[in-house]
C-alpha positions as semicolon CSV with decimal commas, in nm:
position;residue;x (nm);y (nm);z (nm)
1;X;0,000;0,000;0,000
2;X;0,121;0,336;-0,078
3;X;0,178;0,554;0,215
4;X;0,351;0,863;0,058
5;X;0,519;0,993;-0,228
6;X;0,782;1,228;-0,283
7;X;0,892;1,498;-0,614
8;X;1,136;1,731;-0,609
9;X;1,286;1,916;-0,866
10;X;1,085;1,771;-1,163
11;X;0,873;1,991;-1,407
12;X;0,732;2,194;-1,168
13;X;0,802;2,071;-0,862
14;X;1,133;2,289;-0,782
15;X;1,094;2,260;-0,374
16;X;1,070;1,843;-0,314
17;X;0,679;1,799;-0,253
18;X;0,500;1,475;-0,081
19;X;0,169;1,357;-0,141
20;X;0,060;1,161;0,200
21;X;-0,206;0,901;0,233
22;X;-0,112;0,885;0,572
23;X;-0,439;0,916;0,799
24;X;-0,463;1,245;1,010
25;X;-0,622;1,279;1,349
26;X;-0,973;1,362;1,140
27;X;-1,249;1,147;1,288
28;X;-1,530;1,215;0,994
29;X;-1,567;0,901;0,756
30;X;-1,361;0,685;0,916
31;X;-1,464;0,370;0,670
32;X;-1,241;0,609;0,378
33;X;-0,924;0,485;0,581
34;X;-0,718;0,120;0,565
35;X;-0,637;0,032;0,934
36;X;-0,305;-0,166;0,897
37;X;-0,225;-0,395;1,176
38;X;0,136;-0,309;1,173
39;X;0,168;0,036;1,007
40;X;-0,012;0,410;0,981
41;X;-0,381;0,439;0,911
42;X;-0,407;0,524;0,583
43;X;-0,657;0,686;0,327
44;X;-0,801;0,481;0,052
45;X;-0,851;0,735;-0,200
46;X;-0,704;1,095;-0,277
47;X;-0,795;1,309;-0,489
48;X;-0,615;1,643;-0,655
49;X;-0,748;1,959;-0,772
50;X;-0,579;2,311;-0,933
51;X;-0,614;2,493;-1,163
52;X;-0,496;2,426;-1,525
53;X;-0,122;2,420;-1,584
54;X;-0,082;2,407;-1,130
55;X;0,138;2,101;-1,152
56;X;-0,122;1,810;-1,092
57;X;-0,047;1,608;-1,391
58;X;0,324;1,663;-1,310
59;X;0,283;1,465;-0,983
60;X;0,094;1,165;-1,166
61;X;0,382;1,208;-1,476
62;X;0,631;1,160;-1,200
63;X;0,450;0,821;-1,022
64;X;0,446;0,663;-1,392
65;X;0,736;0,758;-1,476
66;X;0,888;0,623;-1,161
67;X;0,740;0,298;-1,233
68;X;0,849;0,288;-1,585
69;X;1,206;0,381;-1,530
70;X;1,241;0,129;-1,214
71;X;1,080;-0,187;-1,482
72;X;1,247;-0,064;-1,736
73;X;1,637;0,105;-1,670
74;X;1,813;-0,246;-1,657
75;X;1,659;-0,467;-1,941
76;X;1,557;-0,159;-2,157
77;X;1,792;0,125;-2,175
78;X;2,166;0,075;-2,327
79;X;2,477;0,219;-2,220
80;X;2,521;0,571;-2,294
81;X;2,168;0,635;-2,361
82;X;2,001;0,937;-2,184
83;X;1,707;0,900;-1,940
84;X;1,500;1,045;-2,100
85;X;1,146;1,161;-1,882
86;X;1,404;1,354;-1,630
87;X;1,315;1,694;-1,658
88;X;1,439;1,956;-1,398
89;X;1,211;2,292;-1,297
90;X;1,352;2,514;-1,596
91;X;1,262;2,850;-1,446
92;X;1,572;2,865;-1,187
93;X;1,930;2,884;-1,315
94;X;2,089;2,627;-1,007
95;X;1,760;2,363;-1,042
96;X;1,852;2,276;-1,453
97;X;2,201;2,168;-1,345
98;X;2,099;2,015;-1,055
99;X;1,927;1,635;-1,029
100;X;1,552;1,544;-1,068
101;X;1,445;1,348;-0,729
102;X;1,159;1,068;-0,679
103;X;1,091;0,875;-0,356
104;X;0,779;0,655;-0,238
105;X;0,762;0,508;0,059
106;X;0,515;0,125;0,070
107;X;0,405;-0,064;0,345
108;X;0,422;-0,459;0,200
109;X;0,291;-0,754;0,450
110;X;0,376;-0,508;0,724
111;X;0,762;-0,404;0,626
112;X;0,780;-0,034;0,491
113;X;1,006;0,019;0,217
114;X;1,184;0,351;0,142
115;X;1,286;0,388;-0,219
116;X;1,421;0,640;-0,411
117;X;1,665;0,770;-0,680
118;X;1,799;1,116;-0,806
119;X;1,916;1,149;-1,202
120;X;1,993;1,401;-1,434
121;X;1,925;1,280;-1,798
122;X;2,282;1,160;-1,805
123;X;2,332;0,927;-1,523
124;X;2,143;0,789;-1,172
125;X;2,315;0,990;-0,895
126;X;2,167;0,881;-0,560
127;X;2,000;0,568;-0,513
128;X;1,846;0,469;-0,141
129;X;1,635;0,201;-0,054
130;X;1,569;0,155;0,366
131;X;1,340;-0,111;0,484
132;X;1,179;-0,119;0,836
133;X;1,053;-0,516;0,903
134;X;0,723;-0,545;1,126
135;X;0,788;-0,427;1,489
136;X;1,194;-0,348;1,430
137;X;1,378;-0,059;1,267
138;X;1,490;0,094;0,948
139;X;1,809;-0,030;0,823
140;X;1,969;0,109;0,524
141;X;1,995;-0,144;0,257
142;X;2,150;0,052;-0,029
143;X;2,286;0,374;-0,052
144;X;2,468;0,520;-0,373
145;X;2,575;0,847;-0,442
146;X;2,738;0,939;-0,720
147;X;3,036;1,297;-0,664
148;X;3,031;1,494;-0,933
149;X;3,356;1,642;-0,876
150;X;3,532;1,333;-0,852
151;X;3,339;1,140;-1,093
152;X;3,343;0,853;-0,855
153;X;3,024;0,648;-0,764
154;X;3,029;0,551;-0,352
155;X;2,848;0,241;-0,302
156;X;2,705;0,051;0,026
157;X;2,505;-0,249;0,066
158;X;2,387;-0,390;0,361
159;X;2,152;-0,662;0,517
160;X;2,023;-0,948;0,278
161;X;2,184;-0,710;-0,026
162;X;2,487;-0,778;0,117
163;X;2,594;-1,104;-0,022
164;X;2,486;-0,961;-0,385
165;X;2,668;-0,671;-0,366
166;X;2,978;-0,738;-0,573
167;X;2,756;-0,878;-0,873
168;X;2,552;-0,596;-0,856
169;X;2,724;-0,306;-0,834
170;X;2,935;-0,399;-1,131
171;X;2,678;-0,525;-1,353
172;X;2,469;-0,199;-1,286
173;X;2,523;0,081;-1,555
174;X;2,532;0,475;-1,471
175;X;2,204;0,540;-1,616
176;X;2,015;0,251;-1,452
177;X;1,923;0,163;-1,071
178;X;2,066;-0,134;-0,882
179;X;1,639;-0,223;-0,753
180;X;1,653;-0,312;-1,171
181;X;1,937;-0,463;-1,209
182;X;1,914;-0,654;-0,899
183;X;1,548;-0,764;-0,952
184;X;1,712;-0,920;-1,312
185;X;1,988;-1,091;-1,164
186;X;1,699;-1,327;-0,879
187;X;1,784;-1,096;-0,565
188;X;1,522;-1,250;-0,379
189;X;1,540;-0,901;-0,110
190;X;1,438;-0,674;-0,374
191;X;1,145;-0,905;-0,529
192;X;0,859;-0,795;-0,283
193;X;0,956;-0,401;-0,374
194;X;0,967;-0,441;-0,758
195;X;0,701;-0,687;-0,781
196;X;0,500;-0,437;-0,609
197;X;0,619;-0,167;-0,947
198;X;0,523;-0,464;-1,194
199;X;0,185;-0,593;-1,069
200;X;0,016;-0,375;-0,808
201;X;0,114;-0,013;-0,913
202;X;-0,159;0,082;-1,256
203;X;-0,108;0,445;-1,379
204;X;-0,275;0,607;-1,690
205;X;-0,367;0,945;-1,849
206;X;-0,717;0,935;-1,939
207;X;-0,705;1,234;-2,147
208;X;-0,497;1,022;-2,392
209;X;-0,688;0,731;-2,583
210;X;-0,668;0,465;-2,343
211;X;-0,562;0,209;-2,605
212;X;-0,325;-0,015;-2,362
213;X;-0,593;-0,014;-2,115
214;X;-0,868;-0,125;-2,354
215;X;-0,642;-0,418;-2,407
216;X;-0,569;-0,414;-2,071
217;X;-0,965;-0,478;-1,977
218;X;-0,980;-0,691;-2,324
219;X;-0,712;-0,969;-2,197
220;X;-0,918;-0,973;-1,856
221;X;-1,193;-1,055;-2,013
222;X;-1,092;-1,323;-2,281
223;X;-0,852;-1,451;-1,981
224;X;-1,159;-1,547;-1,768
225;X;-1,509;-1,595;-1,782
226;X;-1,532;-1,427;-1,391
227;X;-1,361;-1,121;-1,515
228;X;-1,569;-1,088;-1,829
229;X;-1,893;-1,135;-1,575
230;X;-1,752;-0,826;-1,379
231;X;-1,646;-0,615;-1,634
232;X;-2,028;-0,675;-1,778
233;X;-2,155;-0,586;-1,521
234;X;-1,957;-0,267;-1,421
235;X;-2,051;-0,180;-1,809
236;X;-2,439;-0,247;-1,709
237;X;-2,394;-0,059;-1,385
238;X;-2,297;0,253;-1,556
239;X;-2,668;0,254;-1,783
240;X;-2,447;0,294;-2,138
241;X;-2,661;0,065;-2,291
242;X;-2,419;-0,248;-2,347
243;X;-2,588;-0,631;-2,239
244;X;-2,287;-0,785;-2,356
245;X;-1,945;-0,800;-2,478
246;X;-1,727;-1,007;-2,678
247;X;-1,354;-1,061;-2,739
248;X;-1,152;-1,134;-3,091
249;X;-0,813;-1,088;-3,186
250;X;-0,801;-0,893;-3,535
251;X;-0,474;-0,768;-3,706
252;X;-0,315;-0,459;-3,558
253;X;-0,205;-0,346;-3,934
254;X;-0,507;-0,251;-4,102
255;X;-0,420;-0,273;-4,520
256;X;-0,682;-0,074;-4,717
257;X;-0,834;-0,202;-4,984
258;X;-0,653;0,025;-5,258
259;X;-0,312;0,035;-5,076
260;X;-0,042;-0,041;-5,347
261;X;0,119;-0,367;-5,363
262;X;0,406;-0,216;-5,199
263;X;0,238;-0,130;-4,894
264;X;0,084;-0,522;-4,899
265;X;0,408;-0,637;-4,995
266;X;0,617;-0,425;-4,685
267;X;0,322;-0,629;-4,448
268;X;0,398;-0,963;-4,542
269;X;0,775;-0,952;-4,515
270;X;0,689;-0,798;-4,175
271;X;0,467;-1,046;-4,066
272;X;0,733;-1,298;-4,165
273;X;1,008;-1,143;-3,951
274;X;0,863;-1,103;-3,627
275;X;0,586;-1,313;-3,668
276;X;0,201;-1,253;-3,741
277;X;0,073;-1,338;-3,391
278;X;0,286;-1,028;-3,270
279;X;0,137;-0,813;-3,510
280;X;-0,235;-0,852;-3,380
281;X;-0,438;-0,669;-3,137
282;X;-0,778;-0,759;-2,904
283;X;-1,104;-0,606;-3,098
284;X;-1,370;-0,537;-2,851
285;X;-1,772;-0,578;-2,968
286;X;-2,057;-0,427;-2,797
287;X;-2,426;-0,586;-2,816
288;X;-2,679;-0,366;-2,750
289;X;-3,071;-0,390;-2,772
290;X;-3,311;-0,285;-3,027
291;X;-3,655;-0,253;-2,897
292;X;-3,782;-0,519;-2,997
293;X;-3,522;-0,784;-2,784
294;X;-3,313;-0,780;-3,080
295;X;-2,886;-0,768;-3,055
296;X;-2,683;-0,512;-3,271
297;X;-2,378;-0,536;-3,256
298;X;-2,097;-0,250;-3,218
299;X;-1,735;-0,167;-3,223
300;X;-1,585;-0,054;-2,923
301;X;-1,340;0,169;-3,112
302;X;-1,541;0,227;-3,406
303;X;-1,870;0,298;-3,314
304;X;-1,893;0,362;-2,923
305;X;-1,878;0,763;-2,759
306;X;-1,491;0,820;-2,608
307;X;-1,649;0,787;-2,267
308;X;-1,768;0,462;-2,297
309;X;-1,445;0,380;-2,458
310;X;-1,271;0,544;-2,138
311;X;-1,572;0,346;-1,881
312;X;-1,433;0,022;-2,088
313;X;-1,055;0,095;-2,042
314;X;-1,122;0,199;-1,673
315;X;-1,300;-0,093;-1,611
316;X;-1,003;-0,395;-1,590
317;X;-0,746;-0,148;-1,403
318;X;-1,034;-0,059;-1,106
319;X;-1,143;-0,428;-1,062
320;X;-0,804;-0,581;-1,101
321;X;-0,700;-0,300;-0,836
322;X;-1,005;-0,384;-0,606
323;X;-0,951;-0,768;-0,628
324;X;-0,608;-0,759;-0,566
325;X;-0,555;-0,456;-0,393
326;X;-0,328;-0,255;-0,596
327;X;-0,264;0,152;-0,621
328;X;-0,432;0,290;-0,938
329;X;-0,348;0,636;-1,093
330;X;-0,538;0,878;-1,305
331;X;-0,464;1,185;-1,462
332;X;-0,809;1,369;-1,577
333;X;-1,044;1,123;-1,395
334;X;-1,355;1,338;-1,517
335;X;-1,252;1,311;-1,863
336;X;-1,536;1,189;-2,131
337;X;-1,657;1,069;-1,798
338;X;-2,003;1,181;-1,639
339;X;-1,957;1,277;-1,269
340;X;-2,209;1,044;-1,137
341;X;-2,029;0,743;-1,256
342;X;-1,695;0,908;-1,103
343;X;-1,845;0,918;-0,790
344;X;-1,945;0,577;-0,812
345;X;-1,611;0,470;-0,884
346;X;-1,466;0,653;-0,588
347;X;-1,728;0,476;-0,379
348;X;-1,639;0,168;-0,454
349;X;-1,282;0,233;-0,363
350;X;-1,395;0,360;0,008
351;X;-1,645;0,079;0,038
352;X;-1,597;-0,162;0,308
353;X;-1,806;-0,424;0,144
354;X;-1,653;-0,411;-0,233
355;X;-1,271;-0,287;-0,141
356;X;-1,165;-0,556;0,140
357;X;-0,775;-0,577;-0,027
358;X;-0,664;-0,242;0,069
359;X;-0,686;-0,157;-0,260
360;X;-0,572;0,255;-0,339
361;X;-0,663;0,528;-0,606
362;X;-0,546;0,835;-0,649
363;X;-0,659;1,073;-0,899
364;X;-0,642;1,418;-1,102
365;X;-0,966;1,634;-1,156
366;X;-1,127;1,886;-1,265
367;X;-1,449;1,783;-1,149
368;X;-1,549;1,970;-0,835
369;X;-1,888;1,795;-0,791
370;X;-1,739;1,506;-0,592
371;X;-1,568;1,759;-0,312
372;X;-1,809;1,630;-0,079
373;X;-1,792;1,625;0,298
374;X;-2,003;1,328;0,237
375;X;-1,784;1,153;0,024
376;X;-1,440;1,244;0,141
377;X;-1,255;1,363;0,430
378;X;-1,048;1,669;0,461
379;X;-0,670;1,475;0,431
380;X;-0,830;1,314;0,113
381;X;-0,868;1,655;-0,079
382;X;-0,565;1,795;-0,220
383;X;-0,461;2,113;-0,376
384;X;-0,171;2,185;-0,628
385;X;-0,134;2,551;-0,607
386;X;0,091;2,746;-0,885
387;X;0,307;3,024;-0,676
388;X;0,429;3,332;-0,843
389;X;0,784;3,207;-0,957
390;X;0,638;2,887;-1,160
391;X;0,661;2,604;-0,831
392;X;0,405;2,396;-0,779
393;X;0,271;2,392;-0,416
394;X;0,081;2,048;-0,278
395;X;-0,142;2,075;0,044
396;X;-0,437;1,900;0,189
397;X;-0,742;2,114;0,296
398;X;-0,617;1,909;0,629
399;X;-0,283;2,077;0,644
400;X;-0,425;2,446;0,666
401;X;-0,361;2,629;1,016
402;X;-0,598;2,546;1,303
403;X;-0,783;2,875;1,313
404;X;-0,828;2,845;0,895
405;X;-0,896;2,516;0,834
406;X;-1,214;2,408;0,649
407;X;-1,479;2,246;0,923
408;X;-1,478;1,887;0,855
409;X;-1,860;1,929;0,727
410;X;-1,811;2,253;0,507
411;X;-1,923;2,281;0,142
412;X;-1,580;2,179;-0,008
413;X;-1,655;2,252;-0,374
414;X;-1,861;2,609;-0,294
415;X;-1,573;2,729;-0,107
416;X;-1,341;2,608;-0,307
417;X;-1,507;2,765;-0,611
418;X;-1,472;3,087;-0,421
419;X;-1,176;3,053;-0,397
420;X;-1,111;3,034;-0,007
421;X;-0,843;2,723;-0,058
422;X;-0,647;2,908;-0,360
423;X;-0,552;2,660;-0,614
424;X;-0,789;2,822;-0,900
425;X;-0,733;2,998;-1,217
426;X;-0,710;3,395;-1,175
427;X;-0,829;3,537;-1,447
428;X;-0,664;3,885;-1,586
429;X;-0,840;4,162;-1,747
430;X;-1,074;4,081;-2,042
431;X;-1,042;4,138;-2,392
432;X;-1,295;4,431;-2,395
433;X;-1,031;4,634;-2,108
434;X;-0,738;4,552;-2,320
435;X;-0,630;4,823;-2,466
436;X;-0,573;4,772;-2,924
């Protein structure tokens, strides 16, 4: 389960900024929290809000990108090559020079894990990863740091990483991370931590078209007749019309009919090379009702609105997440996406009866209809404020002073609206006071 995670100089992020799901003292909706036998109390869902261009799909940029870099930096990049998602605040001489920082910090069967890395698009400079077991204390299994001036790398392993360390250390390259390169090479230590990247940590933009994640919730369903059952029924649940849905695999080159015999010619010798199974894709069909009991059938990509397209794509990641409970991410929630059925989905993450994993989401929105006292508490509502030099600013309606925080039963969404919690657009003169 995710407890916190950490940014610092990345995008906008100059100042290192944490966003906590890490229970305050807040006694209001106390079924929104996991109660961990042997950790924190922690919040089930959290949400962001700011205004456009405030930094919020920075932070969820930086959790995927995390996540790709740690899956991906040993069996993926090549020597010499630059990593390339760092990007330092640009609006400060000293930050562009200086390293791009990432930490999160898991609780896993009751041990907390402490990971992080610093890099500049060249190389990995620091690299930390301190684990606390169940009832003992943190010990500081790796730490690398990489001196500039010298040039030199300084490298320490300790506990269970100890016996690896040799291997390890010289089979990991500048611009990758030991967690990756030790994960490769069977250290059994690290598997918990990067298994937890791999399996239980789903992040997506759902501005974008959500093509992986139609696949995604395609493979679920031709993988298991349960899964399609659910899906189904998450489909019927939301009232888009859809009694059932089927599964083929189609070709993921599509040749039109007039394309020159070049074009059909290049496709074939492609096919041949890395073989036509690889080259294929999961089609998705719709069956919906005419009135009179008949079934029509449609084409998820073809004929279907982008929101159900995005309800479809959402579907596998939020029930894989609640059955095996895993962190999901989302940038733009609300898009294509009718607030009632966000709600819903948010509901089901803070039930008791439907989320019994410890399952997580956090997500990016616009949509201020679901700042409710009634649906969240005040250490689930975060704000990404933009401050006057181009930082991004994160902060809970929990974390303002005593004597100005938000009652635990105010209207959220009115007074944030007003603008009483910042984080909103301010808009400048309009174009009938500019002068021509």
């Amino acid at each position: 389960m995710l407890i916190q995670f950490s940014v610092g100089n990345y995008r906008s992020f100059r100042e290192e900024q944490t966003l906590s799901l890490v229970a305050s003292t807040d006694d209001a909706r106390e079924h929104n929290l996991i109660r961990c036998d042997k950790g924190p109390r922690l919040t089930k869902v959290a949400s962001l809000y700011g205004a456009n261009a405030s930094g919020k799909s920075n932070l969820i940029t930086a959790m995927r990108e995390m996540r790709g870099f740690v899956l991906a930096s040993a069996t993926k990049m090549n020597l010499g090559e630059k990593i390339d998602f760092v990007s330092p605040f640009r609006l400060d001489a000293t930050s562009v020079a200086e390293p791009s920082r990432f930490e999160i910090t898991l609780l896993l069967d009751g041990v907390t894990f402490v990971y992080g890395f610093s890099a500049t698009r060249e190389r990995v400079y620091d690299e930390w990863l301190h684990v606390r077991p169940s009832g003992g204390r943190f010990s500081k299994w790796l730490e690398r740091t990489f001196d500039p001036v010298a040039g030199e790398t300084s490298w320490a392993f300790r506990g269970p990483l100890r016996k690896d360390a040799k291997l390890v250390r010289e089979k990991t390259r500048d611009n990758g991370l030991v967690l990756s390169r030790a994960a490769e090479l069977n250290v059994d230590a690290v598997a918990p931590l990067f298994l937890w990247f791999q399996d239980e940590f789903l992040a997506f933009d759902l501005s974008a078209p959500p093509i992986e994640f139609v696949q995604f919730t395609a493979e679920m369903i031709r993988g298991s007749d349960d899964c399609r059952r659910d899906v189904l029924r998450f489909m019927r649940d939301a009232d888009l019309g859809i009694r059932d849905l089927s599964v083929s695999e189609v070709s993921a080159v599509n040749i039109p009919d007039n394309a020159p015999d070049k074009v059909r010619e290049f496709v074939t010798s492609l096919q041949q090379m890395v073989g036509s199974e690889n080259l294929t894709r999961l089609a998705v069909t719709a069956e919906h009702a005419t009135e009179d009991e008949r079934s029509v059938s449609f084409s998820l990509e073809d004929d279907e609105s982008n929101g159900t397209q995005r309800f479809f794509a959402i579907a596998g990641p939020v029930l894989s997440a609640l059955a095996g409970g895993a962190l999901l991410v989302i940038d733009e929630l609300d898009c294509s996406i009718h607030p009632l059925l966000t709600r819903k989905i948010i509901e089901l993450f803070q039930s008791e009866e439907f989320n019994t994993t410890g399952a997580q989401l956090v997500f990016a929105t616009h949509d201020s209809s679901v700042m409710d006292p009634t649906l969240f508490r005040r250490d689930q509502i975060w704000l990404a404020e933009k401050r006057a030099n181009g930082t991004t600013e994160l902060f809970s309606l929990y974390d303002f002073d005593v004597e100005s925080r938000p009652r635990k039963d105010a209207a959220f969404e009115k007074n944030y609206l007003a603008g009483r919690y910042g984080a909103i657009p301010s808009f400048g003169p309009s174009l009938e006071d500019v002068e021509s």
